[in-house]
Biopython code that builds the backbone (N, CA, C, O; Angstrom):
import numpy as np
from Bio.PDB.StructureBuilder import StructureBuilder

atoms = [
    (1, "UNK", "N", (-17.497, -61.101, -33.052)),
    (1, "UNK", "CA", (-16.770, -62.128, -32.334)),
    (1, "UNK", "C", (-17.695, -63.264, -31.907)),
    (1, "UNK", "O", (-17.459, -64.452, -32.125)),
    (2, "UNK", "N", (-18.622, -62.853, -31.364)),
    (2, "UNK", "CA", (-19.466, -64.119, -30.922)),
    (2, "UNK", "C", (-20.088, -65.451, -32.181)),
    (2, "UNK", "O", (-20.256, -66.662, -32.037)),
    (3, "UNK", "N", (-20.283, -64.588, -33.304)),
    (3, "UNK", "CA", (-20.801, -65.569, -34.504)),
    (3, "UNK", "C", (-19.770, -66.438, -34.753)),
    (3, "UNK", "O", (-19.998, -67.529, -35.275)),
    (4, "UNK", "N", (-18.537, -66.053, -34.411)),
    (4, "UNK", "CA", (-17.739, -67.488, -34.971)),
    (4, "UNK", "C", (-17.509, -68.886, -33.549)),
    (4, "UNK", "O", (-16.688, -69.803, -33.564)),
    (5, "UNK", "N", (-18.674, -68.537, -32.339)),
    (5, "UNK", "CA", (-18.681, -69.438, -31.566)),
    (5, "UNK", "C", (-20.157, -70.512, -31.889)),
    (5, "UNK", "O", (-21.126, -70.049, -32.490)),
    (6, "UNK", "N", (-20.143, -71.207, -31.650)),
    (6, "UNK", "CA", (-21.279, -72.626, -31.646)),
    (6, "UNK", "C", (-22.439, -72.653, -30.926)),
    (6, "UNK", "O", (-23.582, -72.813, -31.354)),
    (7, "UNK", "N", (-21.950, -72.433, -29.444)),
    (7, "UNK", "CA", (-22.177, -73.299, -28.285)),
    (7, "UNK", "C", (-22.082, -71.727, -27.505)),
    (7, "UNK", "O", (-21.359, -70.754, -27.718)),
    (8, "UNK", "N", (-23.488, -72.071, -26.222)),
    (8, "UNK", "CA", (-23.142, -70.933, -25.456)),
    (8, "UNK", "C", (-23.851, -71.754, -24.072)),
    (8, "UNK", "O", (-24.741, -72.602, -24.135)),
    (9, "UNK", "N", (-23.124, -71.194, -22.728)),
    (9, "UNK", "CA", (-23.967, -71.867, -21.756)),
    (9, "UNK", "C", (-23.866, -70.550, -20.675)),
    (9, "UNK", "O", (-22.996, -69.786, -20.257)),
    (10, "UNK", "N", (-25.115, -70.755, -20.524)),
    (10, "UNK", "CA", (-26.046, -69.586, -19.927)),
    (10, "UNK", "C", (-26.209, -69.680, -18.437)),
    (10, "UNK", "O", (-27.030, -70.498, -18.019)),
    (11, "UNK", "N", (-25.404, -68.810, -17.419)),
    (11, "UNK", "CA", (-25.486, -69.286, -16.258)),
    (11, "UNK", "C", (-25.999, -68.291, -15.334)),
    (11, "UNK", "O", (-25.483, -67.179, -15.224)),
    (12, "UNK", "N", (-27.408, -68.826, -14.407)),
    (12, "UNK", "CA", (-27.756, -67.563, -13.534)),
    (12, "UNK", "C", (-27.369, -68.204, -12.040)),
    (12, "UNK", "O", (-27.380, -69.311, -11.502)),
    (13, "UNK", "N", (-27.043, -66.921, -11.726)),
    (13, "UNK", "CA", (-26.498, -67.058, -9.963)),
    (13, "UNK", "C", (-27.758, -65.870, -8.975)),
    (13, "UNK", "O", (-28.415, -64.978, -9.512)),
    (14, "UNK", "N", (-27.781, -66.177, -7.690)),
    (14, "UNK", "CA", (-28.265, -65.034, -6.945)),
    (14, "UNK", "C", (-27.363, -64.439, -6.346)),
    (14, "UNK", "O", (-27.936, -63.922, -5.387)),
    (15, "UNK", "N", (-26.039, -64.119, -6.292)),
    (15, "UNK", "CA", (-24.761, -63.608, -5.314)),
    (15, "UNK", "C", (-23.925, -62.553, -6.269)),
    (15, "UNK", "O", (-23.629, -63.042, -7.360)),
    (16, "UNK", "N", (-23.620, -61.598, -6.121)),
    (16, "UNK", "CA", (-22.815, -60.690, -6.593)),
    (16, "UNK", "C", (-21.869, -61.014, -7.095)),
    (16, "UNK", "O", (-21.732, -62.126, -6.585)),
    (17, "UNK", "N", (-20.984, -60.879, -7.804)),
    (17, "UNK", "CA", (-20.126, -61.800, -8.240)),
    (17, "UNK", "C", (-19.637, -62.813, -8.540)),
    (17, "UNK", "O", (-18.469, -62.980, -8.889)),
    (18, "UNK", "N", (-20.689, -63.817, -8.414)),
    (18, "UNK", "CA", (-20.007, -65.022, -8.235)),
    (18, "UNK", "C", (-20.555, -65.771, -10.178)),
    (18, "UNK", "O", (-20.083, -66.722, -10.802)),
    (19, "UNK", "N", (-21.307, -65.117, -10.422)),
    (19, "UNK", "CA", (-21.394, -65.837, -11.538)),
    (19, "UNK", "C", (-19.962, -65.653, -13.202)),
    (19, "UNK", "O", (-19.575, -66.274, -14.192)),
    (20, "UNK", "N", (-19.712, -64.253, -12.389)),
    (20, "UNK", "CA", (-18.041, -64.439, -13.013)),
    (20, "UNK", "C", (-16.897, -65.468, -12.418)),
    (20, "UNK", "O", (-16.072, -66.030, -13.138)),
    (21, "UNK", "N", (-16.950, -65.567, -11.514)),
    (21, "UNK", "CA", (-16.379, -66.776, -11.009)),
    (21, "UNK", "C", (-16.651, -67.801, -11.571)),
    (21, "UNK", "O", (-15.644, -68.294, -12.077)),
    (22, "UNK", "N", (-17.701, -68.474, -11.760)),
    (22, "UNK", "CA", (-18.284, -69.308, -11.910)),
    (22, "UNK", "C", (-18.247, -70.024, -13.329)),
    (22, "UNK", "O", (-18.019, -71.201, -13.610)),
    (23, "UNK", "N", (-18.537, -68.963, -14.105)),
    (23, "UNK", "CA", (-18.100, -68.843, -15.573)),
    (23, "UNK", "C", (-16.629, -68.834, -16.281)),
    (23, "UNK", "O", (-16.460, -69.285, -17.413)),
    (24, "UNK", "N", (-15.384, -68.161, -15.337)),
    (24, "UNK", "CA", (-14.649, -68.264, -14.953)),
    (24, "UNK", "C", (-14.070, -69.672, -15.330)),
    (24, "UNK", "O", (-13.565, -69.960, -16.415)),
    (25, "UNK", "N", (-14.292, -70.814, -13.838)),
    (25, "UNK", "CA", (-13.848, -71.798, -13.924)),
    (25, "UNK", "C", (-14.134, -72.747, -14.368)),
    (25, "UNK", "O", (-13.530, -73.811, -14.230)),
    (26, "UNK", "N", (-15.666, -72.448, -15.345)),
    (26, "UNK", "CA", (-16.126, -73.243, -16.647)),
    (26, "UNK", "C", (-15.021, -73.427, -17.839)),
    (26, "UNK", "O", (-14.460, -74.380, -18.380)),
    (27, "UNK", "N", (-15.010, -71.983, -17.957)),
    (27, "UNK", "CA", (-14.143, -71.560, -19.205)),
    (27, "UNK", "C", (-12.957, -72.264, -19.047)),
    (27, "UNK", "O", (-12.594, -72.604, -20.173)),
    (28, "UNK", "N", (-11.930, -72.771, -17.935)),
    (28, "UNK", "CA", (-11.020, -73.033, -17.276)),
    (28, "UNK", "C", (-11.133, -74.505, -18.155)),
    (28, "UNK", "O", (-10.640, -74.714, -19.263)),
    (29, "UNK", "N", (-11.820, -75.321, -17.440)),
    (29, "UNK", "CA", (-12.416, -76.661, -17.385)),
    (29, "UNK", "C", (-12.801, -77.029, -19.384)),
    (29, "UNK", "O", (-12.686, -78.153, -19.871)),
    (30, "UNK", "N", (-13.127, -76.099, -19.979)),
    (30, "UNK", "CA", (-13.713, -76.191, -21.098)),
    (30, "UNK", "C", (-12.782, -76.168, -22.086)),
    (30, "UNK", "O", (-13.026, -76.717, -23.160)),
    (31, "UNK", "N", (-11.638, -75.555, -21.861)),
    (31, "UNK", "CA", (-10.121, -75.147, -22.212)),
    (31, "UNK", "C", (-9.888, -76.385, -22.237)),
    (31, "UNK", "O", (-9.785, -76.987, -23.305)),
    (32, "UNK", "N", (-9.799, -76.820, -21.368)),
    (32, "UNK", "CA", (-8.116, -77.886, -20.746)),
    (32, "UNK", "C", (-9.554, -78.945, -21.638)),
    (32, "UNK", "O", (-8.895, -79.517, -22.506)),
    (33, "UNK", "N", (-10.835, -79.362, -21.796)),
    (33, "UNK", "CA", (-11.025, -80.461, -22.208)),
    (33, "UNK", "C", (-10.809, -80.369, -23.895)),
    (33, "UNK", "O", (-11.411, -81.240, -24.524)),
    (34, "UNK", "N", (-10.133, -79.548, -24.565)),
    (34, "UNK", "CA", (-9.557, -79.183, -25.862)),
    (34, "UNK", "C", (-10.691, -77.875, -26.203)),
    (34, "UNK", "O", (-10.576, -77.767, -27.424)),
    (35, "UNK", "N", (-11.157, -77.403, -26.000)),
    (35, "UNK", "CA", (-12.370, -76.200, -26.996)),
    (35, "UNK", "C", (-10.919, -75.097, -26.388)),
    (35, "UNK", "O", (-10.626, -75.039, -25.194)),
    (36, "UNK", "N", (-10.272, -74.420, -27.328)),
    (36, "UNK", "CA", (-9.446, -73.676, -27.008)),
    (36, "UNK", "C", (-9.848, -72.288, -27.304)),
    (36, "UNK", "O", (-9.149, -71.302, -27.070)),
    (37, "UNK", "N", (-10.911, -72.280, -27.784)),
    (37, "UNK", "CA", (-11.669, -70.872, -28.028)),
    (37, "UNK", "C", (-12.220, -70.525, -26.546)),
    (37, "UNK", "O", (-12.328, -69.341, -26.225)),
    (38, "UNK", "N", (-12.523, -71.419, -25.762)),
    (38, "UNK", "CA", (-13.736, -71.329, -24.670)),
    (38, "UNK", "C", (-13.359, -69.795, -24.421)),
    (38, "UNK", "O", (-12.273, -69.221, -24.501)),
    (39, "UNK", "N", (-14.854, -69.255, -24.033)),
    (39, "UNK", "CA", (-14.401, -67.111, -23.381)),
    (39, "UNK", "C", (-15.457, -67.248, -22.606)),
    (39, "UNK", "O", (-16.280, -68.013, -23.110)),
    (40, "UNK", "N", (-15.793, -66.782, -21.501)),
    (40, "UNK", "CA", (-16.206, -65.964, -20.689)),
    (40, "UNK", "C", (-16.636, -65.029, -20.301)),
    (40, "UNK", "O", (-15.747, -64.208, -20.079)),
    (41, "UNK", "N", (-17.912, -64.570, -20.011)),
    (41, "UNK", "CA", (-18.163, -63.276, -19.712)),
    (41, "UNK", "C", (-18.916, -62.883, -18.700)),
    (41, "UNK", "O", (-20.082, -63.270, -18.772)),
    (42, "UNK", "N", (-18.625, -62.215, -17.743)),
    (42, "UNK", "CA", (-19.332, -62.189, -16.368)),
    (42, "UNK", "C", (-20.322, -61.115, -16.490)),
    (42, "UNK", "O", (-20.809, -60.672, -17.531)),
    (43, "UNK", "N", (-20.626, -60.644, -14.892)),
    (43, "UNK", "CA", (-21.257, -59.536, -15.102)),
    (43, "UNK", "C", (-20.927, -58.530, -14.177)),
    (43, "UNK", "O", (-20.020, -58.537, -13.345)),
    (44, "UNK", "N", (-22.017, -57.407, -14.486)),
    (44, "UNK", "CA", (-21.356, -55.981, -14.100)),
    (44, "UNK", "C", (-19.846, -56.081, -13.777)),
    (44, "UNK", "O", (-19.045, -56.992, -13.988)),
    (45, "UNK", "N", (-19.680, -54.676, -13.110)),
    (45, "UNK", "CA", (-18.067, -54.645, -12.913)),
    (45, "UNK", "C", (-17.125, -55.085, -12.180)),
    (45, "UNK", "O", (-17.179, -55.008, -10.953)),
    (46, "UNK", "N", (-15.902, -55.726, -12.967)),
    (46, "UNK", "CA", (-14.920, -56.652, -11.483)),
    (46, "UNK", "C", (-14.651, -55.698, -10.397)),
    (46, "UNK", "O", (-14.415, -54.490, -10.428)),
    (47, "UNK", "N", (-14.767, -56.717, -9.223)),
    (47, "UNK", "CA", (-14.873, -56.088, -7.965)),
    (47, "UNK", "C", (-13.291, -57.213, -7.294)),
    (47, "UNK", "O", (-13.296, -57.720, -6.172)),
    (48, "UNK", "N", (-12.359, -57.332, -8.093)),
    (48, "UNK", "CA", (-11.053, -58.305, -7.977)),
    (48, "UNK", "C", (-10.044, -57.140, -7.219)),
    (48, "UNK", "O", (-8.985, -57.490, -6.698)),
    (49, "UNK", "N", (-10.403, -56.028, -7.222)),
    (49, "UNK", "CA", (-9.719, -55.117, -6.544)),
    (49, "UNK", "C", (-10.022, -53.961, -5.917)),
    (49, "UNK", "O", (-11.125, -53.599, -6.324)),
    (50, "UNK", "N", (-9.617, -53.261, -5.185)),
    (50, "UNK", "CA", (-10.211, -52.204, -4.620)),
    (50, "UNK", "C", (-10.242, -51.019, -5.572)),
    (50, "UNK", "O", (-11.185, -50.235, -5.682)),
    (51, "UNK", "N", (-9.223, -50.987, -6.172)),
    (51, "UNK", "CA", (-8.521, -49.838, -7.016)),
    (51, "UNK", "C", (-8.299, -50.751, -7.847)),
    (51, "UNK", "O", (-7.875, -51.885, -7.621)),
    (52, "UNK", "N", (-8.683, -50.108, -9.182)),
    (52, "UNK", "CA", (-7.844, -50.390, -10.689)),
    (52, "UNK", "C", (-6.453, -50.021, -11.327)),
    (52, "UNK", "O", (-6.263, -48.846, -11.638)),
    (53, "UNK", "N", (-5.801, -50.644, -11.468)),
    (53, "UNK", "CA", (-4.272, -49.729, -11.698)),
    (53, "UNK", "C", (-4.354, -49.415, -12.922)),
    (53, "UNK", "O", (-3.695, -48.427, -13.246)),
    (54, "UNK", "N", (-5.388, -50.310, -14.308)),
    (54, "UNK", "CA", (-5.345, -49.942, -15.333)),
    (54, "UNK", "C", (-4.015, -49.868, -16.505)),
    (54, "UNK", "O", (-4.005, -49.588, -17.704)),
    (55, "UNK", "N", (-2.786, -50.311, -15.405)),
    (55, "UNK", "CA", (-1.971, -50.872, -16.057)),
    (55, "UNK", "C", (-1.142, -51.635, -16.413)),
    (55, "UNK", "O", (-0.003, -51.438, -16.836)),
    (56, "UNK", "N", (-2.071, -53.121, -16.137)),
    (56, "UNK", "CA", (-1.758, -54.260, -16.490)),
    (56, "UNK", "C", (-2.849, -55.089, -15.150)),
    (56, "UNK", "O", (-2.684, -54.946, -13.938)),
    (57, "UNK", "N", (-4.009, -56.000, -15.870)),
    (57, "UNK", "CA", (-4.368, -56.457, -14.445)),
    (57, "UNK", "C", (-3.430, -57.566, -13.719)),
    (57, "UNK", "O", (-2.450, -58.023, -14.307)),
    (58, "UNK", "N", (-3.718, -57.896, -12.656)),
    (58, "UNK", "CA", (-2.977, -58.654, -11.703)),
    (58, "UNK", "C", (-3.790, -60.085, -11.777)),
    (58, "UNK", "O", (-3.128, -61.113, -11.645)),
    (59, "UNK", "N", (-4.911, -60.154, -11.942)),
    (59, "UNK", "CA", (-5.831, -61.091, -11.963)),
    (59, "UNK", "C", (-6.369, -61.724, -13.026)),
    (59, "UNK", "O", (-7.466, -62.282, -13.037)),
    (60, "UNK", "N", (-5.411, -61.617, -14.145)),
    (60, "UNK", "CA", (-5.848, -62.187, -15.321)),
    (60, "UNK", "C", (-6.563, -63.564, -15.359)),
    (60, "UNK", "O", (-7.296, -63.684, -16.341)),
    (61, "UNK", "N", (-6.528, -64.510, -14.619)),
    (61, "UNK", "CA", (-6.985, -65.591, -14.709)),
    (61, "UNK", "C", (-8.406, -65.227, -14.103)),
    (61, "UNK", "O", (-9.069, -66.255, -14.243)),
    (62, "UNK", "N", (-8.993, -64.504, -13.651)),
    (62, "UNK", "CA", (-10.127, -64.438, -13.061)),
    (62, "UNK", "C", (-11.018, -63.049, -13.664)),
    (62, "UNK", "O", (-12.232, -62.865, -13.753)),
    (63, "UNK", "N", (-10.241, -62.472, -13.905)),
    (63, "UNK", "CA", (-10.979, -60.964, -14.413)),
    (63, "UNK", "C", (-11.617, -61.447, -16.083)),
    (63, "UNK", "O", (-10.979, -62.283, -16.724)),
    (64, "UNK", "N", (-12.492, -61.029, -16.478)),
    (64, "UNK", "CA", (-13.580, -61.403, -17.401)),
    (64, "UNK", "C", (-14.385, -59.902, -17.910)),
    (64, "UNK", "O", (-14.786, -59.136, -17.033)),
    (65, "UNK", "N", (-14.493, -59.713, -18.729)),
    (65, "UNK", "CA", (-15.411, -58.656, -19.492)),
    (65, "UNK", "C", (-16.831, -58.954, -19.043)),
    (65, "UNK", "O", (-17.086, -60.158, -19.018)),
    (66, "UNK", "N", (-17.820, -58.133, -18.679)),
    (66, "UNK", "CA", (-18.872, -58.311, -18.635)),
    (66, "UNK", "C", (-19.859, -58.560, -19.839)),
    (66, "UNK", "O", (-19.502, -57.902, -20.816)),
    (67, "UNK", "N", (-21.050, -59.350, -20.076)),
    (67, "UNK", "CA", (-21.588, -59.484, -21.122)),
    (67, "UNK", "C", (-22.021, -57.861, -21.800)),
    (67, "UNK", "O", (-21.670, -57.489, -22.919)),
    (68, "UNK", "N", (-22.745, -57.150, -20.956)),
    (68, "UNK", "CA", (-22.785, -55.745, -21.362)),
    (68, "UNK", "C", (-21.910, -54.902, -22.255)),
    (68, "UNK", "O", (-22.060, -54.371, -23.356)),
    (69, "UNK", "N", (-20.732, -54.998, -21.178)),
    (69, "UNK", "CA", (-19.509, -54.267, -21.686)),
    (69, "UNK", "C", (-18.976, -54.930, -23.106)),
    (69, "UNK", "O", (-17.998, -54.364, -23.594)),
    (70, "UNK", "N", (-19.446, -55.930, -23.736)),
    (70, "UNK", "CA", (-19.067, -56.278, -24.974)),
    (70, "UNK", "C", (-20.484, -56.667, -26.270)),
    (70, "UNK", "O", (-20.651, -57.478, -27.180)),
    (71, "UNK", "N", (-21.359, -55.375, -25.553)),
    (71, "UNK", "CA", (-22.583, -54.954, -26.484)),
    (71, "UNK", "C", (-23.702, -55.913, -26.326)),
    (71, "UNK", "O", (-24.837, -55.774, -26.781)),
    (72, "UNK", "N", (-23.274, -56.842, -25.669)),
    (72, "UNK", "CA", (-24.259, -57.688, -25.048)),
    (72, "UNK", "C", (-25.960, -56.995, -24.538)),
    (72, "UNK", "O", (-26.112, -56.203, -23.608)),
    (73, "UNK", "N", (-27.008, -57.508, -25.362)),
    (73, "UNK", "CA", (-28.185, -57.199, -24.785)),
    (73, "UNK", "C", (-28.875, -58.482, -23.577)),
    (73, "UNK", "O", (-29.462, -59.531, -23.844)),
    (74, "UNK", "N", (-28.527, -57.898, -22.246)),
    (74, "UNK", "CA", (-28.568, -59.152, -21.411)),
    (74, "UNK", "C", (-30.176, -59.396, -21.273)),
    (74, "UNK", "O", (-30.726, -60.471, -21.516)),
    (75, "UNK", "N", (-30.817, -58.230, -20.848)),
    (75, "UNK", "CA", (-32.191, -58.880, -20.808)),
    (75, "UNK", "C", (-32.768, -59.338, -21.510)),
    (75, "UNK", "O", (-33.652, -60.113, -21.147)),
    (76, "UNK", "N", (-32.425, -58.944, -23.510)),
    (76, "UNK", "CA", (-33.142, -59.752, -24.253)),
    (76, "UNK", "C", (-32.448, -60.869, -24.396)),
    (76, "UNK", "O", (-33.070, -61.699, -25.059)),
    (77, "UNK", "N", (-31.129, -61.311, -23.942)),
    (77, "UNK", "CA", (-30.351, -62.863, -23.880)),
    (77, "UNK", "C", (-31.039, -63.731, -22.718)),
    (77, "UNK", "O", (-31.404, -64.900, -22.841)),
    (78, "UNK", "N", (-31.115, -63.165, -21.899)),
    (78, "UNK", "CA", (-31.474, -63.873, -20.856)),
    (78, "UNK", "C", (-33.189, -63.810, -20.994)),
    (78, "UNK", "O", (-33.408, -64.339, -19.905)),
    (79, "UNK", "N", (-34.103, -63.634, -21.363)),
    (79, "UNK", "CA", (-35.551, -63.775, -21.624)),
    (79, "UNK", "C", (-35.500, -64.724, -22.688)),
    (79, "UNK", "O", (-36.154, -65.766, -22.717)),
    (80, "UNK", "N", (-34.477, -64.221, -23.807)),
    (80, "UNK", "CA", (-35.127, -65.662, -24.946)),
    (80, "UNK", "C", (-34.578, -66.828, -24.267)),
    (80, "UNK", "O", (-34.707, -67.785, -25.031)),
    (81, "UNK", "N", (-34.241, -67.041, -23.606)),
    (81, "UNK", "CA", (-33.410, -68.176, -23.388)),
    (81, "UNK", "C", (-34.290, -68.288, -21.711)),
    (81, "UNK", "O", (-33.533, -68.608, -20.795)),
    (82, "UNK", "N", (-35.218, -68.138, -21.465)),
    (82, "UNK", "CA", (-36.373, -68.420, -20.630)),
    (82, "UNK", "C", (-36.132, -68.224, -19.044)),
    (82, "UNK", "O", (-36.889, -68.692, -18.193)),
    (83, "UNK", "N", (-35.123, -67.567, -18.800)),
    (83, "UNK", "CA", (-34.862, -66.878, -17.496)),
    (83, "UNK", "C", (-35.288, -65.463, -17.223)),
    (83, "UNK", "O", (-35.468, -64.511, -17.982)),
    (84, "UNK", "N", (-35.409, -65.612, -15.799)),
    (84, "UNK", "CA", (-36.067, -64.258, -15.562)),
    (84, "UNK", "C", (-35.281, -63.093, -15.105)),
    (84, "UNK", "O", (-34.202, -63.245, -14.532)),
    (85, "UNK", "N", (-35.804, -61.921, -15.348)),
    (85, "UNK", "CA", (-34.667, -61.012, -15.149)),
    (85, "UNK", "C", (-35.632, -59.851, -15.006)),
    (85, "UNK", "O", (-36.658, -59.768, -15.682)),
    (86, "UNK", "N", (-35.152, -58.687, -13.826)),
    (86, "UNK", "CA", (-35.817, -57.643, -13.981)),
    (86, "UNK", "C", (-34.964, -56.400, -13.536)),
    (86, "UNK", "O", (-33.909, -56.425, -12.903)),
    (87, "UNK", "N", (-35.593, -55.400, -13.965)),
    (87, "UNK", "CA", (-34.779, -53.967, -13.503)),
    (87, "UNK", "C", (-34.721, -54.118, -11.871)),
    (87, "UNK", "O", (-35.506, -54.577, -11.041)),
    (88, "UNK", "N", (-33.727, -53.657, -11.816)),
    (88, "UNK", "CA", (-33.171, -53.538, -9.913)),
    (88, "UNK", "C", (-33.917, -52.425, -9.503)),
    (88, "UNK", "O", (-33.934, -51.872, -10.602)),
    (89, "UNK", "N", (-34.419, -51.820, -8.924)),
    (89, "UNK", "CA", (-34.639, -50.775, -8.467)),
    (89, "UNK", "C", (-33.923, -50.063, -7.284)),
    (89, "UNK", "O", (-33.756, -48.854, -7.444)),
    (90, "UNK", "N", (-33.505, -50.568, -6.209)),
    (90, "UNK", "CA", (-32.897, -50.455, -5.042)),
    (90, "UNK", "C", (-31.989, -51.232, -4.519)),
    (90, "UNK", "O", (-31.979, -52.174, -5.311)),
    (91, "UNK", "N", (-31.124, -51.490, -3.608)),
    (91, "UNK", "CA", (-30.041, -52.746, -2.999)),
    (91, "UNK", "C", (-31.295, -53.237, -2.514)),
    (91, "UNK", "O", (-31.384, -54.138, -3.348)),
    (92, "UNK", "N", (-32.050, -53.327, -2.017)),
    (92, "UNK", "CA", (-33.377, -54.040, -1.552)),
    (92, "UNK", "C", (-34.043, -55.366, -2.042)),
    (92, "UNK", "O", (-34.392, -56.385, -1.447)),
    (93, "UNK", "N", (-34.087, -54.976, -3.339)),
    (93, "UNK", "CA", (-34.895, -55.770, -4.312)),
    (93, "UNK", "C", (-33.788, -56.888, -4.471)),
    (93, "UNK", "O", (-32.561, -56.834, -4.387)),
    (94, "UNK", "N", (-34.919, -58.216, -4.805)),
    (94, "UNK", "CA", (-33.823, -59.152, -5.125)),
    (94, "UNK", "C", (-33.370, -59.398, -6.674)),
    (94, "UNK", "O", (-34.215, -59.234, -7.553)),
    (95, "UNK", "N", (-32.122, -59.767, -6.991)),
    (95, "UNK", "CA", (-31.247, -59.523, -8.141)),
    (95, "UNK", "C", (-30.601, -60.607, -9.050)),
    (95, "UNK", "O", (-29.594, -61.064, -8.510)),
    (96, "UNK", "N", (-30.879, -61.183, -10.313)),
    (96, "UNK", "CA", (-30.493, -62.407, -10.771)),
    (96, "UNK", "C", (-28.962, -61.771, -11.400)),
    (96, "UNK", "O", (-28.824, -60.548, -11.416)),
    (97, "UNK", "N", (-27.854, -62.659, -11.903)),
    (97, "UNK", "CA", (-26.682, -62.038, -11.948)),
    (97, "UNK", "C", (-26.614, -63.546, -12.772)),
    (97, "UNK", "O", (-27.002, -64.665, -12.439)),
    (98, "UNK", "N", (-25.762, -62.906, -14.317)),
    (98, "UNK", "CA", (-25.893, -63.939, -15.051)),
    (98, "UNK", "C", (-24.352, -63.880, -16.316)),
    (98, "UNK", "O", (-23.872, -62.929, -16.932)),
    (99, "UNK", "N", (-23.994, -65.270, -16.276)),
    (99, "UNK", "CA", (-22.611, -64.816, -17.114)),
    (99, "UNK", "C", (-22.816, -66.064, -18.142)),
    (99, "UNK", "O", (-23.562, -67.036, -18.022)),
    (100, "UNK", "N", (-21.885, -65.716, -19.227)),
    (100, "UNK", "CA", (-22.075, -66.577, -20.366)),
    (100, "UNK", "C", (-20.532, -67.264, -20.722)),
    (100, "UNK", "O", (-19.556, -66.518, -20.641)),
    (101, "UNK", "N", (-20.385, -68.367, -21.026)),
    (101, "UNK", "CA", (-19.663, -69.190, -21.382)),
    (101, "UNK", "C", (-19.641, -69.234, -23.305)),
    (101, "UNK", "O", (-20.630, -69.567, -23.958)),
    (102, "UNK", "N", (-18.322, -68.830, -23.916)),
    (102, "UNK", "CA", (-18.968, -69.010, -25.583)),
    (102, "UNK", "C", (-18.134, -70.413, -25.083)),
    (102, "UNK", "O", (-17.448, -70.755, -24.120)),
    (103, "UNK", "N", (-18.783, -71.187, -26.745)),
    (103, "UNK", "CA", (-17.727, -72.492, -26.901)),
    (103, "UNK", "C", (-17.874, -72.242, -28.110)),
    (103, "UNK", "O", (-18.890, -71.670, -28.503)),
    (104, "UNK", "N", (-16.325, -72.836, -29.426)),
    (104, "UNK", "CA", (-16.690, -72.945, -30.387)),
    (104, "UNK", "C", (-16.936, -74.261, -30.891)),
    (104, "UNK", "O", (-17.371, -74.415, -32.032)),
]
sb = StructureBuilder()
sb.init_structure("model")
sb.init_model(0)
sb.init_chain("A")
sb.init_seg("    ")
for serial, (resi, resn, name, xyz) in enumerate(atoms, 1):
    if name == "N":
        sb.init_residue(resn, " ", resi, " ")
    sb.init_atom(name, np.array(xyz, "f"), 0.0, 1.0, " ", f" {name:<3s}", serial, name[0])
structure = sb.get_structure()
């Protein structure tokens, strides 16, 4: 799926979630300016609900696949592409959080 996109924009956040958001309302914005392929992909797991019902989301406009979850190798995406990234070790340590925009 990804080879038949062009264009990718690479976005790092420091906040838990927010770089699915973020990516999110790129994709939004990237749409409506005609790229009708634009996709999205956040990271780790949506936190849009407390509970998953799993049958049917409620939040479709905001819920996003994580880059991972669609075989995505994030640390070697995010290193070639000259950002830094490291194993978490603890809630302690500080944490880069990074989502991708395709365009075709």
């Amino acid at each position: 799926m990804i080879a038949s996109y062009r264009y990718a924009i690479l976005v790092r956040c420091k906040e838990v979630g927010s770089s699915t958001a973020i990516v999110c309302e790129m994709e939004r914005r990237i749409f409506l300016a005609g790229f009708y392929k634009a996709f999205s992909l956040g990271s780790g797991p949506c936190r849009l609900c407390a509970k998953c019902t799993t049958r049917g989301c409620i939040h479709t406009e905001q819920a996003r696949p994580s880059m991972e979850a669609c075989g995505i190798d994030v640390y070697a995406t995010v290193r070639a592409n000259g950002f830094p990234i490291e194993v978490v070790k603890d809630y302690s340590d500080d944490a880069d959080y990074y989502g991708l925009v395709l365009i075709e």
